[in-house]
Backbone atoms as SQL, in Angstrom:
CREATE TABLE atoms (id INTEGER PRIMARY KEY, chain TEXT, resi INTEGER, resn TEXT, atom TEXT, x REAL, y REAL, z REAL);
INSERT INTO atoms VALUES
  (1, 'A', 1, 'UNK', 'N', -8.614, -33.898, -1.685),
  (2, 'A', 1, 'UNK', 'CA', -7.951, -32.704, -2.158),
  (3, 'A', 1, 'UNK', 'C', -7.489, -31.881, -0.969),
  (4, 'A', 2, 'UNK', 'N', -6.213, -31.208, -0.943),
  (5, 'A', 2, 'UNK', 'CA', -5.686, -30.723, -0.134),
  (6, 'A', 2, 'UNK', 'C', -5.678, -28.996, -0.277),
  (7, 'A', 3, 'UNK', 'N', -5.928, -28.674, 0.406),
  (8, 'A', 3, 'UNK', 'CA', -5.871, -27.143, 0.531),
  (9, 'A', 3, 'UNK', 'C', -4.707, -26.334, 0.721),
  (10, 'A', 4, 'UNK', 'N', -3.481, -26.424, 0.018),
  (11, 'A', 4, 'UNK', 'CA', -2.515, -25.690, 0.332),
  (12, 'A', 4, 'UNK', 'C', -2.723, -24.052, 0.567),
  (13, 'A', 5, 'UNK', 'N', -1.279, -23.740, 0.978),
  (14, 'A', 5, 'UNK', 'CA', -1.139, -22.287, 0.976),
  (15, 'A', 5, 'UNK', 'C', -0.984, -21.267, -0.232),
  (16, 'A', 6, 'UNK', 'N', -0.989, -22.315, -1.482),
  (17, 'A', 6, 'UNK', 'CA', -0.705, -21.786, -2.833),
  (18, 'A', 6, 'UNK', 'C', -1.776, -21.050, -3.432),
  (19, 'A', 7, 'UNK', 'N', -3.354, -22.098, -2.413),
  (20, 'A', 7, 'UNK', 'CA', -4.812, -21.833, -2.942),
  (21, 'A', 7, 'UNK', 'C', -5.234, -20.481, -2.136),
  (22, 'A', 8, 'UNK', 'N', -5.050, -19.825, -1.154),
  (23, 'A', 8, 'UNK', 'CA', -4.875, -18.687, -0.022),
  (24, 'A', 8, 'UNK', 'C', -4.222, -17.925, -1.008),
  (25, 'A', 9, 'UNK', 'N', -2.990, -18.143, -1.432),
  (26, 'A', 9, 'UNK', 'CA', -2.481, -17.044, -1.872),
  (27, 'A', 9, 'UNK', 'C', -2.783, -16.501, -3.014),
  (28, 'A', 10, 'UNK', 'N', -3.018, -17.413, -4.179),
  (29, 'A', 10, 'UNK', 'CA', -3.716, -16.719, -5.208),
  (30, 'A', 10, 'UNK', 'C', -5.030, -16.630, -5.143),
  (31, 'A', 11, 'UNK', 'N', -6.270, -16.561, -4.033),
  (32, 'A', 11, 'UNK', 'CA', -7.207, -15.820, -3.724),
  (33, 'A', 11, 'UNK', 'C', -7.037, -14.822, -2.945),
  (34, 'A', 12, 'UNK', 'N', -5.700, -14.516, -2.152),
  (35, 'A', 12, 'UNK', 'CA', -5.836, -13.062, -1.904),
  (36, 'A', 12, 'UNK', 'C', -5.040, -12.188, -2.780),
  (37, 'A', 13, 'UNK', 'N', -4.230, -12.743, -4.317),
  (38, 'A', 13, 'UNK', 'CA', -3.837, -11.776, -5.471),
  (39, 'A', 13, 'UNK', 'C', -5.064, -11.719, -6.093),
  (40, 'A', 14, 'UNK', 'N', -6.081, -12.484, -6.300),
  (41, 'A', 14, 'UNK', 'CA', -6.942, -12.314, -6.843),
  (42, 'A', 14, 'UNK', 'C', -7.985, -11.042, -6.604),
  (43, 'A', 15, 'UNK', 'N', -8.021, -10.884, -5.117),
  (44, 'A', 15, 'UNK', 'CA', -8.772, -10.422, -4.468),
  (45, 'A', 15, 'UNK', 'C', -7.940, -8.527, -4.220),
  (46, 'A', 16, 'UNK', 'N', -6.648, -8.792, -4.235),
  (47, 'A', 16, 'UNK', 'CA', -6.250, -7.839, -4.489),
  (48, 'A', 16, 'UNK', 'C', -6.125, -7.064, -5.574),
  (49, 'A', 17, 'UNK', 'N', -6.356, -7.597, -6.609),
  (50, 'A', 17, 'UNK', 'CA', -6.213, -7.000, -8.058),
  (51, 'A', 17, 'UNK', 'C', -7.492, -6.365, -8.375),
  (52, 'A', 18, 'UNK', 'N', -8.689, -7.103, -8.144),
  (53, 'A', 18, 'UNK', 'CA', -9.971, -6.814, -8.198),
  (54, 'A', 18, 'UNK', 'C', -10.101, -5.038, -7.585),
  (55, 'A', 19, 'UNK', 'N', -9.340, -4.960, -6.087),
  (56, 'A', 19, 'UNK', 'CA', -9.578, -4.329, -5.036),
  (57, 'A', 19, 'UNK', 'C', -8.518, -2.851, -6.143),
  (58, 'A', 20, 'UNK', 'N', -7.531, -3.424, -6.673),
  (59, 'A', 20, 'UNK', 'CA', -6.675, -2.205, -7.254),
  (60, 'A', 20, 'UNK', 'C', -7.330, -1.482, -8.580),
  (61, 'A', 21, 'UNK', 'N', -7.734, -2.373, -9.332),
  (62, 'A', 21, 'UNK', 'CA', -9.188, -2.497, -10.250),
  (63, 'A', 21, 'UNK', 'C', -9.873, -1.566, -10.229),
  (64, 'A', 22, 'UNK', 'N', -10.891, -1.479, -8.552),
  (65, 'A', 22, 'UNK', 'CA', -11.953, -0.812, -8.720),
  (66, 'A', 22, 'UNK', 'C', -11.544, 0.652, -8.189),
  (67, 'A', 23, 'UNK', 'N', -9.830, 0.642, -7.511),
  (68, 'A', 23, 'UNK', 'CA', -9.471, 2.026, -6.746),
  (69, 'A', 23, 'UNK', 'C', -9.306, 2.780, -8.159),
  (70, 'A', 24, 'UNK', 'N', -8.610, 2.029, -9.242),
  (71, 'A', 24, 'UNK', 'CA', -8.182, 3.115, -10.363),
  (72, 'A', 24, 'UNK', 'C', -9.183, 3.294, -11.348),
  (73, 'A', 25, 'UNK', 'N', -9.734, 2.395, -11.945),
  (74, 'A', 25, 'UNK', 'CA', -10.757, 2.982, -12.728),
  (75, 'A', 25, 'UNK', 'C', -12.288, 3.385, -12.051),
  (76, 'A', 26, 'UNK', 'N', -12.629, 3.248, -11.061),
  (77, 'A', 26, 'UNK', 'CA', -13.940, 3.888, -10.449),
  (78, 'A', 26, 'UNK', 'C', -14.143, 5.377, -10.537),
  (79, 'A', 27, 'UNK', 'N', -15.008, 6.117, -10.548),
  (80, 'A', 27, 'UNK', 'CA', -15.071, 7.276, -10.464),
  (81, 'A', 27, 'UNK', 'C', -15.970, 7.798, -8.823),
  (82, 'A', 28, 'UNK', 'N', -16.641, 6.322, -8.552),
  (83, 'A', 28, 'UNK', 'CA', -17.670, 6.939, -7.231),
  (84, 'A', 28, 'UNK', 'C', -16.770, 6.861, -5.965),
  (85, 'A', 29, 'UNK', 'N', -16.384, 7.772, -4.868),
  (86, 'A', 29, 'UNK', 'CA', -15.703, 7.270, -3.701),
  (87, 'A', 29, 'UNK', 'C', -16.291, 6.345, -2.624),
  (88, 'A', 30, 'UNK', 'N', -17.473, 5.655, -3.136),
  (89, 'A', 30, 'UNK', 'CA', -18.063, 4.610, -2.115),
  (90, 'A', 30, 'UNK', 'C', -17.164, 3.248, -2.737),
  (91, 'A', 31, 'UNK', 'N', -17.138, 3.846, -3.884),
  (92, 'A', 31, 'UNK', 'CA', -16.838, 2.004, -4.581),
  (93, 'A', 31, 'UNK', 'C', -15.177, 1.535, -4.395),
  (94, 'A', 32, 'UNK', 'N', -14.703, 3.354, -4.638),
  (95, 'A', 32, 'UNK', 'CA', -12.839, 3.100, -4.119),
  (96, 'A', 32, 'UNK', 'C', -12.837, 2.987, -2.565),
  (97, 'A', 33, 'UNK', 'N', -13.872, 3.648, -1.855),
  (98, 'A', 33, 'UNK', 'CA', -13.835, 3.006, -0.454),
  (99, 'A', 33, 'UNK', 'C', -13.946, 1.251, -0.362),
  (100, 'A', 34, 'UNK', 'N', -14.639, 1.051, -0.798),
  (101, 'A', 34, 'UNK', 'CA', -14.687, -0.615, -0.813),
  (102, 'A', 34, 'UNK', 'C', -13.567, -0.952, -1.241),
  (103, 'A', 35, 'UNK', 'N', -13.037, -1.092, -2.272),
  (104, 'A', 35, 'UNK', 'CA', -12.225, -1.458, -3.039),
  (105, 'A', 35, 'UNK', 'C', -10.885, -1.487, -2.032),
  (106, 'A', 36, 'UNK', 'N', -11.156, -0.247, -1.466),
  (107, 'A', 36, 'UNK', 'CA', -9.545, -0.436, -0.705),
  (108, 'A', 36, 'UNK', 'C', -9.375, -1.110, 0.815),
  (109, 'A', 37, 'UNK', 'N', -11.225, -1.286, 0.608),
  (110, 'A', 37, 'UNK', 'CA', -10.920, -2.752, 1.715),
  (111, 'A', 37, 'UNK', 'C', -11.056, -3.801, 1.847),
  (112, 'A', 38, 'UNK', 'N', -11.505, -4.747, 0.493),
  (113, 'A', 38, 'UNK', 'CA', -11.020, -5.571, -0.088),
  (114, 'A', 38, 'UNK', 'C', -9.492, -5.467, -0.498),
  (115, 'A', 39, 'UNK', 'N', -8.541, -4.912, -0.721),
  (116, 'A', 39, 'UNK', 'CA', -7.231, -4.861, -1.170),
  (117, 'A', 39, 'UNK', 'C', -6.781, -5.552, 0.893),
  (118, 'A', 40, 'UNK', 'N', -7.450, -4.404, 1.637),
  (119, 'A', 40, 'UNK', 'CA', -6.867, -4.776, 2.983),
  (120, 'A', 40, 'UNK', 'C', -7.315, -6.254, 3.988),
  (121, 'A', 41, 'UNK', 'N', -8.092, -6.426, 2.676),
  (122, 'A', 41, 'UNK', 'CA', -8.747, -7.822, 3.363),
  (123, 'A', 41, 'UNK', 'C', -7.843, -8.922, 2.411),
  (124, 'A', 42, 'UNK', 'N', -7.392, -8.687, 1.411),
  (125, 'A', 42, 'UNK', 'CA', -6.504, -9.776, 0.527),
  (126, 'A', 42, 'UNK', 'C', -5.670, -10.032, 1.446),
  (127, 'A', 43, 'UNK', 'N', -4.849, -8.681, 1.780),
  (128, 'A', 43, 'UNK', 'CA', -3.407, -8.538, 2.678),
  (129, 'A', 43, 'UNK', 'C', -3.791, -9.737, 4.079),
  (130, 'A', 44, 'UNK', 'N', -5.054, -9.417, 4.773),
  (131, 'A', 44, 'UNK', 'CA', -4.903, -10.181, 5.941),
  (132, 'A', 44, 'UNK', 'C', -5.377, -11.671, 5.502),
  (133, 'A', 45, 'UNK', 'N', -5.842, -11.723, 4.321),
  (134, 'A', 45, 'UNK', 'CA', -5.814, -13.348, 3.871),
  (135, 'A', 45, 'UNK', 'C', -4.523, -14.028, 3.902),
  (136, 'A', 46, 'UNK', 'N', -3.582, -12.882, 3.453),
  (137, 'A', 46, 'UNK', 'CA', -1.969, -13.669, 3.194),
  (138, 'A', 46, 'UNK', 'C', -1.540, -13.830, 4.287),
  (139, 'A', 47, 'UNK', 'N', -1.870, -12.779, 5.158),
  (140, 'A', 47, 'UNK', 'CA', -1.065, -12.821, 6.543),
  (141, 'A', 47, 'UNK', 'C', -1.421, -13.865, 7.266),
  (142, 'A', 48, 'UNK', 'N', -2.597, -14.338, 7.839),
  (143, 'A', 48, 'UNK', 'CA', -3.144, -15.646, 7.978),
  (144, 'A', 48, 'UNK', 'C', -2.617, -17.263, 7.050),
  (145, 'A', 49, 'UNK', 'N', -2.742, -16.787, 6.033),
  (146, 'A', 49, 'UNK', 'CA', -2.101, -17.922, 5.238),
  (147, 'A', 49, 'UNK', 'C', -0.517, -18.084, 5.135),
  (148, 'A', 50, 'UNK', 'N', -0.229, -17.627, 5.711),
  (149, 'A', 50, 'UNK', 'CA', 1.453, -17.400, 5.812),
  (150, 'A', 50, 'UNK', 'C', 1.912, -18.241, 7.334),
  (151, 'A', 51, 'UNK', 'N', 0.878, -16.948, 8.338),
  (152, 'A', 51, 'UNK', 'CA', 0.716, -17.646, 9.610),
  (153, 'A', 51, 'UNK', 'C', 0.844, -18.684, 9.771),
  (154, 'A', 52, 'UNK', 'N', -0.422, -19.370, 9.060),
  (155, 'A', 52, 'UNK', 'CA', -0.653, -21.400, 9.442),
  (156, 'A', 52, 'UNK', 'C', 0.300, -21.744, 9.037),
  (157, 'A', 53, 'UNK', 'N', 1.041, -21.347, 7.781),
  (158, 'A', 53, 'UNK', 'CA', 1.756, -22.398, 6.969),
  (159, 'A', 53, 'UNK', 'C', 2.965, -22.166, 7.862),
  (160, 'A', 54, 'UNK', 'N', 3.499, -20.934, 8.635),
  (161, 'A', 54, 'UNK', 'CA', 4.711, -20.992, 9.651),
  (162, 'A', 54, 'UNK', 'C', 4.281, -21.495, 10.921),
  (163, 'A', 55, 'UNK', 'N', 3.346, -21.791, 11.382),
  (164, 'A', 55, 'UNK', 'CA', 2.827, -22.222, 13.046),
  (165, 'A', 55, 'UNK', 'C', 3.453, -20.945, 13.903),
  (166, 'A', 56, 'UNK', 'N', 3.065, -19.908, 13.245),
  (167, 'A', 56, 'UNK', 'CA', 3.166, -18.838, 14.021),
  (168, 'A', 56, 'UNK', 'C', 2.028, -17.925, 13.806),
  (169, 'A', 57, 'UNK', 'N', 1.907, -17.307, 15.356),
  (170, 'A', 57, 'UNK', 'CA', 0.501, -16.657, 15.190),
  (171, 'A', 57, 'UNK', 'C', 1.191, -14.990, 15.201),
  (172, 'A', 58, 'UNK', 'N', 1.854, -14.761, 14.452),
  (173, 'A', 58, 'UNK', 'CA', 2.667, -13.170, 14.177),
  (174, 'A', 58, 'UNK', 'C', 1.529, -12.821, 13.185),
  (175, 'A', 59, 'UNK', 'N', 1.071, -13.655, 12.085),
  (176, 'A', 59, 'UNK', 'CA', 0.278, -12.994, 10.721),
  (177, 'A', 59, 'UNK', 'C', -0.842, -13.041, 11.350),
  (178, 'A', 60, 'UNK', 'N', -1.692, -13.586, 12.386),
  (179, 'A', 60, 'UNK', 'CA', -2.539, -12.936, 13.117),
  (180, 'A', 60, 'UNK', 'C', -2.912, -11.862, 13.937),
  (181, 'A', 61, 'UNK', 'N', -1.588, -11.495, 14.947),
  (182, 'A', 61, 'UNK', 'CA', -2.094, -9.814, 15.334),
  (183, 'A', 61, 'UNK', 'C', -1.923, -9.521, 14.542),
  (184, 'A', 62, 'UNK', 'N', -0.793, -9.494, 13.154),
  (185, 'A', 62, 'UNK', 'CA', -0.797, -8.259, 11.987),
  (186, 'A', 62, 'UNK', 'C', -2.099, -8.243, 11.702),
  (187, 'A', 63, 'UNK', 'N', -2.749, -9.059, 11.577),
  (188, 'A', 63, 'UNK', 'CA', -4.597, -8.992, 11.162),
  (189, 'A', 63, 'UNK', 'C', -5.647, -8.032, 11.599),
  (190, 'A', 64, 'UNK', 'N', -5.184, -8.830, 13.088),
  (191, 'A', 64, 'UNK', 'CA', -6.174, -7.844, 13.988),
  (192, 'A', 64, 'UNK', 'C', -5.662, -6.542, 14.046),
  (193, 'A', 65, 'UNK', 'N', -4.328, -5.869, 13.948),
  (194, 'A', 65, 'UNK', 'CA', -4.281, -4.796, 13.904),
  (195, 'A', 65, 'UNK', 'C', -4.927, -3.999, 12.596),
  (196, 'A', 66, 'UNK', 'N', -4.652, -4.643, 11.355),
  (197, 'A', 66, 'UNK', 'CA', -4.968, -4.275, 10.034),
  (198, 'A', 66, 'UNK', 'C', -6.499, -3.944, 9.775),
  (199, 'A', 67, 'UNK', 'N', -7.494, -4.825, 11.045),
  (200, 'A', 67, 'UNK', 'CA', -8.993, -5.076, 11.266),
  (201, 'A', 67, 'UNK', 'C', -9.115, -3.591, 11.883),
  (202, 'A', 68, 'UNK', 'N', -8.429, -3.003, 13.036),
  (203, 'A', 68, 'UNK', 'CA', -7.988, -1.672, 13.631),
  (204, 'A', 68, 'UNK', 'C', -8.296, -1.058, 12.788),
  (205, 'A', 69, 'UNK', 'N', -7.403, -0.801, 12.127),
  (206, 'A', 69, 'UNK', 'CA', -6.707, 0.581, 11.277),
  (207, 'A', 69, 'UNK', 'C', -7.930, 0.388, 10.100),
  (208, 'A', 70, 'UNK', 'N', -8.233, -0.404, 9.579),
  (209, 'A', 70, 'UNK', 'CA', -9.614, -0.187, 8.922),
  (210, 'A', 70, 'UNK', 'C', -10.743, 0.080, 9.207),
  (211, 'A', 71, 'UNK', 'N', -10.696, -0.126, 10.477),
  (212, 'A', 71, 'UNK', 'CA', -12.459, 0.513, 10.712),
  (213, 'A', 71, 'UNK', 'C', -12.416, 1.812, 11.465),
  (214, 'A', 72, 'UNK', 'N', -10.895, 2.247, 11.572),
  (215, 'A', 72, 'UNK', 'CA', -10.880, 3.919, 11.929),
  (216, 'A', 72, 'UNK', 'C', -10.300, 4.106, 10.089),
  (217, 'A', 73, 'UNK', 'N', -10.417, 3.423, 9.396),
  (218, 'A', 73, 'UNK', 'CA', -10.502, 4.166, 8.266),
  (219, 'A', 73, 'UNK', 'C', -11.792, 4.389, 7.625),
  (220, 'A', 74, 'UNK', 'N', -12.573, 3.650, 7.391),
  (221, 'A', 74, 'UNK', 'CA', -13.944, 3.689, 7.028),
  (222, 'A', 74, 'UNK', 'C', -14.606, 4.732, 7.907),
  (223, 'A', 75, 'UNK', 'N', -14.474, 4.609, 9.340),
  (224, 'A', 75, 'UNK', 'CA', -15.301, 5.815, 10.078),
  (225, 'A', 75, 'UNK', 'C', -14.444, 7.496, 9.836),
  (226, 'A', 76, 'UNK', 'N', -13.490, 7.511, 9.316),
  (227, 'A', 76, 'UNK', 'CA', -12.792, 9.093, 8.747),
  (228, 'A', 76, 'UNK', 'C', -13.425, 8.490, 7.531),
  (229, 'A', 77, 'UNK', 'N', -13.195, 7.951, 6.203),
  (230, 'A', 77, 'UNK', 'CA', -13.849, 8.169, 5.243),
  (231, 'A', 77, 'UNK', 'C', -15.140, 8.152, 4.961),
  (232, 'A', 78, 'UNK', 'N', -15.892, 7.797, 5.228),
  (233, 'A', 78, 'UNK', 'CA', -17.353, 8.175, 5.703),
  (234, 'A', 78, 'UNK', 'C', -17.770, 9.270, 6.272),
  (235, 'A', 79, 'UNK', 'N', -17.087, 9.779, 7.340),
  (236, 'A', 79, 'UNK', 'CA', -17.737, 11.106, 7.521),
  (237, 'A', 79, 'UNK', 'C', -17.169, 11.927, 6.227),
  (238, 'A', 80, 'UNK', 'N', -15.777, 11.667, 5.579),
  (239, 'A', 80, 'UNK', 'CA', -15.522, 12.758, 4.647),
  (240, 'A', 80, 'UNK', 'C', -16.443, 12.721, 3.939),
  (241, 'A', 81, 'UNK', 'N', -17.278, 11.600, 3.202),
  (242, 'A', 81, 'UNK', 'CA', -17.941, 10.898, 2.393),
  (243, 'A', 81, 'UNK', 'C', -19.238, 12.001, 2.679),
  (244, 'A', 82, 'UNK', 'N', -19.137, 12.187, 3.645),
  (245, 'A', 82, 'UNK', 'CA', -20.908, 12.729, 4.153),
  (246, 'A', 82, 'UNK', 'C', -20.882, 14.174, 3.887),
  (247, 'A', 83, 'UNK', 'N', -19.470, 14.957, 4.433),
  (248, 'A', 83, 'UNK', 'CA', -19.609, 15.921, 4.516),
  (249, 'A', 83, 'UNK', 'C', -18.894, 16.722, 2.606),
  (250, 'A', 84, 'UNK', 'N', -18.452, 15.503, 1.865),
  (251, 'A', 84, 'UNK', 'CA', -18.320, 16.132, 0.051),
  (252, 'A', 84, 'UNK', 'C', -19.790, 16.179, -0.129),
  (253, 'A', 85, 'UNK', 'N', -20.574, 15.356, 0.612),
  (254, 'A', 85, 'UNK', 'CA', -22.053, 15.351, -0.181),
  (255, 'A', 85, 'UNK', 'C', -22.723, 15.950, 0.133),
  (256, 'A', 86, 'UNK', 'N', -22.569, 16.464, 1.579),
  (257, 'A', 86, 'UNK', 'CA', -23.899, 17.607, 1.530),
  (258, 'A', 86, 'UNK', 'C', -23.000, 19.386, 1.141),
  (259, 'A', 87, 'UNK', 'N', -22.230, 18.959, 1.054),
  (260, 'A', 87, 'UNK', 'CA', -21.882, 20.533, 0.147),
  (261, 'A', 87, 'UNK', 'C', -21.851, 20.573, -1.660),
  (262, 'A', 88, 'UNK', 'N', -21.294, 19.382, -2.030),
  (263, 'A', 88, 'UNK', 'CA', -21.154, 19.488, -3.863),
  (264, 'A', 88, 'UNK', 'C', -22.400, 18.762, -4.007),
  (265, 'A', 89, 'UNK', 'N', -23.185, 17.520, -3.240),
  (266, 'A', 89, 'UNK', 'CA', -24.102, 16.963, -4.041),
  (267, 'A', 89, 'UNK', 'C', -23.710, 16.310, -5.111),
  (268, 'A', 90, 'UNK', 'N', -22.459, 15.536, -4.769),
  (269, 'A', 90, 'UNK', 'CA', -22.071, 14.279, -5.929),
  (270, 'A', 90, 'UNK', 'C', -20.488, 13.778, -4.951),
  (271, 'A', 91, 'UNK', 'N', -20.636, 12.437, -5.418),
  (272, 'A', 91, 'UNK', 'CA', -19.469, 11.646, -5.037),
  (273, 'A', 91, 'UNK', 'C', -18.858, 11.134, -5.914),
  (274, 'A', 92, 'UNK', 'N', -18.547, 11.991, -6.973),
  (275, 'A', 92, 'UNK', 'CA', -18.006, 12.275, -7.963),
  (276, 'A', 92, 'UNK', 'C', -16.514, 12.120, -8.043),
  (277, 'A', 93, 'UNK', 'N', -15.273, 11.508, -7.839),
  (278, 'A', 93, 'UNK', 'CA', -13.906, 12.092, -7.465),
  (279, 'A', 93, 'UNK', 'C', -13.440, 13.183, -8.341),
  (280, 'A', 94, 'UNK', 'N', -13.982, 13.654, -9.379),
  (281, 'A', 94, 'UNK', 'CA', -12.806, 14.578, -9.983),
  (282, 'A', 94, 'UNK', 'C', -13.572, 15.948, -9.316),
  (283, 'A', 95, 'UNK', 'N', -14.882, 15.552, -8.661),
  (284, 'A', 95, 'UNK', 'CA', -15.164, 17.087, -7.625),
  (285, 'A', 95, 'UNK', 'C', -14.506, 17.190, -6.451),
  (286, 'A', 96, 'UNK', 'N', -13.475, 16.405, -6.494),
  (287, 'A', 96, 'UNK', 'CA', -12.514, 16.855, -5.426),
  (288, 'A', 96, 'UNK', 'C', -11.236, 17.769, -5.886),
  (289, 'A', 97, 'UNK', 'N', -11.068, 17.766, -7.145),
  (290, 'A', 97, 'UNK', 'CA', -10.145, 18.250, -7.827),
  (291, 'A', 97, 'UNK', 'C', -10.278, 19.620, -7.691),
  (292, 'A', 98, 'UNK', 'N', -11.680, 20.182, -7.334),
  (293, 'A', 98, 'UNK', 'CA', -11.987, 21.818, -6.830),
  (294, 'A', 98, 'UNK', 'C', -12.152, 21.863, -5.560),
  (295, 'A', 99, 'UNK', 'N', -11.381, 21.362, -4.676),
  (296, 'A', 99, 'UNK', 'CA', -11.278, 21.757, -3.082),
  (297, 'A', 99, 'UNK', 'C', -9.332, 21.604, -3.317),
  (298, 'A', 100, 'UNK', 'N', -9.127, 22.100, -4.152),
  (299, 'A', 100, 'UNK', 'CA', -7.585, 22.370, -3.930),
  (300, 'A', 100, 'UNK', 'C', -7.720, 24.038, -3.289),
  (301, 'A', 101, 'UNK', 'N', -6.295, 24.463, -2.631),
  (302, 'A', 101, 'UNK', 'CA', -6.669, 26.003, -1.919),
  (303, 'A', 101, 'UNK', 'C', -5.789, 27.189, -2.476);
């Protein structure tokens, strides 16, 4: 059995849908934090799987940059994460709906 690029790609729609899934109907911001990095981990599945299948390594830095920009996203959402909770005491999203100004 052969492993095409067909099998890559519908595990990272798969993986993306899951990831869009848990951003819209969740209510906790740990779980839409995850969620939206699984969505960014589908993306660098394709980009990789795109990569091999062109013999070009372009969908690889897009990766490693995408690997970047996510873990300075997790370290800003996490501290936001820290600092909704020690003032409201819930990670609640619609208690963000009362920090409008």
């Amino acid at each position: 059995m052969n492993i095409g690029i067909e099998h890559y790609l519908v595990l990272s729609a798969i993986l993306f849908v899951i990831g869009a899934y848990g951003v819209i109907v969740r209510k906790n911001l740990i779980i839409v934090l995850m969620s939206l990095e699984l969505m960014l981990n589908a993306a660098n599945l394709a980009f990789v799987a795109f990569s091999n299948a062109l013999g070009d390594m372009t969908g690889h830095v897009f990766m490693i940059m995408t690997i970047t920009v996510a873990a300075a996203e997790v370290a800003v959402g996490l501290a936001l994460l820290v600092s909704i909770y020690s003032h409201r005491e819930s990670l609640d999203i619609d208690i963000l709906k009362l920090l409008k100004g």
